[in-house]
N, C-alpha and C positions, 0 to 999 in steps of 0.2 A: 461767411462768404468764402474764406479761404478754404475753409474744407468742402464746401462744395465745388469750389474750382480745383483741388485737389483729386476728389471723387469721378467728375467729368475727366480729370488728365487722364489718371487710372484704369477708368474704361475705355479712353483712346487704344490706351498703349496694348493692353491685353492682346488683341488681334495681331499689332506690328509682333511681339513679341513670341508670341505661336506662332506665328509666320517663319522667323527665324530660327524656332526651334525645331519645327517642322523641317528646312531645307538642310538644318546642319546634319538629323537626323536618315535624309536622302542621300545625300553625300556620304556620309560614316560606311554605308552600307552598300554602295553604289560600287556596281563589279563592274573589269575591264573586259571591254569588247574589243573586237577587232576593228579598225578604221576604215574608213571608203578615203581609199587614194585616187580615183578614179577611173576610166573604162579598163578594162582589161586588157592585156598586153597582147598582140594579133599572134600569138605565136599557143603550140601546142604543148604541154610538159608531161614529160614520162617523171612521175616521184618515186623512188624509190627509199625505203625506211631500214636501215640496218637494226639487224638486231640487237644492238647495243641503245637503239632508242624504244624499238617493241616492248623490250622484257626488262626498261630501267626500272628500278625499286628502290627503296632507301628505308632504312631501318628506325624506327622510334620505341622511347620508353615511357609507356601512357601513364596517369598519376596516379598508376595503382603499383607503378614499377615493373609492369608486363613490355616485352620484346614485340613491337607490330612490326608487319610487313607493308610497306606506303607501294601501293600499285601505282607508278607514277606514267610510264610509258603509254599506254591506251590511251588516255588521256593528251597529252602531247602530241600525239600520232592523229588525234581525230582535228584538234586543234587545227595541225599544220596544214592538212587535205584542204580544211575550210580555207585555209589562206590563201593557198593555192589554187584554187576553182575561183577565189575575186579576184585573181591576180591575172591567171593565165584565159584564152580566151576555151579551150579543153584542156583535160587534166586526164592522165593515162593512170593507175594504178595497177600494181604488179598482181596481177589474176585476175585482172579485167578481162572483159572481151566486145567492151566498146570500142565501137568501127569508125578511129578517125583519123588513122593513118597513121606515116611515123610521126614518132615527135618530132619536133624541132631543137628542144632544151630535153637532157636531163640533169636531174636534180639527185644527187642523192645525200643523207642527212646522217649523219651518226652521232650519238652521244657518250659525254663520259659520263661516270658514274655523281646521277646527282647528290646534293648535300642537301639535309634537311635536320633542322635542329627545333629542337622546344623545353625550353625554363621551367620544367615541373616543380619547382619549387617555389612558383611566383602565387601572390593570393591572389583568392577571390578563385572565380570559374572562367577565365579567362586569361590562357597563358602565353607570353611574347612566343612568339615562332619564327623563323627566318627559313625559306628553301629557294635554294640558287641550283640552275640548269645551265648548263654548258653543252652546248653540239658545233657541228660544224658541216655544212653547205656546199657540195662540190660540184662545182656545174661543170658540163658539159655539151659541148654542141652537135648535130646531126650524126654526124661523121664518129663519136664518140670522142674524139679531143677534147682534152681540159679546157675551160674556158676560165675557170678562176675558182678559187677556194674562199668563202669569207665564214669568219667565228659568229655564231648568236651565241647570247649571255642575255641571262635573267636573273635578279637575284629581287626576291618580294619579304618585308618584313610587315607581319601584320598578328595580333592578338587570336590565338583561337581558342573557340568554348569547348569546356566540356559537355560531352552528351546527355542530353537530358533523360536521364535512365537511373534505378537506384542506384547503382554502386556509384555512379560518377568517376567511371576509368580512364574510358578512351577519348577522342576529341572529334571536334568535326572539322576537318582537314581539307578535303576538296571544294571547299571557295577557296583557300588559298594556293592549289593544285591550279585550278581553272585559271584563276587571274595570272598567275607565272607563267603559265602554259601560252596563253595570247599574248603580254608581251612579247613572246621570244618568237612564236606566230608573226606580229606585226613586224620584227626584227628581220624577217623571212622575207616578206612580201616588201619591203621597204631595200633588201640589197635585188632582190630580184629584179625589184625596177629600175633601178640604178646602173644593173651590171647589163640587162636586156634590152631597156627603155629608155635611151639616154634622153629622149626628149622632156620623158615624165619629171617633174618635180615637187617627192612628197612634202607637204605643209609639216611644218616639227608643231603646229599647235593640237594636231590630231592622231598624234603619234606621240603613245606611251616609251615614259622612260625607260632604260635597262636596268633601272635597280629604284623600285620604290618602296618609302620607306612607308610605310603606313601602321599608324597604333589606331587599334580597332577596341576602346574600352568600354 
């Protein structure tokens, strides 16, 4: 009798417990997006992207002891455009020849040179990695006057694999690119409403941290 009520528990629980395995599994994996803070701000933005955030790069040494080049700017730059189109109600870009007057705000963003680090000496095929962005935000109004400077900062720690290829050299690096990049994205659209929108106020439950720590094993 006992092990038949035993046997019945067993097959309860199987499902509960896939169940959990299954969401832990959704989560581990689950990449950051950008947030809905809500409607967009009535005003028009001229973005402007110094070439200190175009052409940022940062240097790594893959687990074969080769020098990579981390193309990290394009990335960040397409990021930010996106934030700014949910934010603003039009968005001007610099060689545009969308017709919709002047702006109201600009924006312009520059970066310093990012940091990115990876533990090649860690086991298994999945090595800790850390890369932190730093830029800064310089708004402007109509008239071209200052209107306010504020810092974005990102810094994401999270495990990445290596490539699945024979030699097993290099890693796969841009899910951790991507997720840094929107943080510091969110970090944008979150002073912009602030400094433009004083009415707006973003919820902190939908809005990613500026430094998360994530092991991805």
């Amino acid at each position: 009798m006992k092990t038949h009520r035993a046997l019945i528990l067993g097959m309860l629980l199987i499902p509960v417990l896939a169940s959990v395995s299954c969401e832990s599994i959704k989560s581990r994996f689950a990449r950051q997006t950008l947030p809905d803070l809500g409607p967009p701000v009535p005003l028009t933005l001229q973005l402007d992207v110094d070439q200190s955030l175009a052409t940022a790069k940062a240097e790594y040494i893959d687990n074969c002891g080769r020098i990579h080049l981390f193309s990290i700017g394009p990335t960040v730059e397409d990021m930010l455009i996106q934030a700014a189109h949910q934010t603003f109600r039009a968005v001007v870009l610099p060689g545009s020849h969308d017709s919709v007057g002047k702006p109201d705000v600009t924006v312009r963003i520059r970066m310093l040179d990012p940091r990115f680090k990876i533990q090649t000496d860690a086991l298994y095929d999945r090595a800790p990695a850390e890369l932190s962005l730093d830029a800064l935000a310089e708004f402007f109004d109509a008239s071209g006057a200052p209107l306010a400077e504020r810092p974005l900062q990102s810094t994401r720690k999270e495990r990445v694999q290596l490539e699945l290829t024979q030699q097993r050299c290099d890693y796969i690096v841009d899910p951790l690119l991507q997720d840094t990049s929107t943080v510091l994205a969110t970090q944008f659209m979150q002073e912009a409403r602030v400094l433009l929108d004083p009415t707006h106020t973003a919820t902190a439950a939908t809005t990613p941290q500026s430094v998360a720590a994530t092991e991805r094993s």
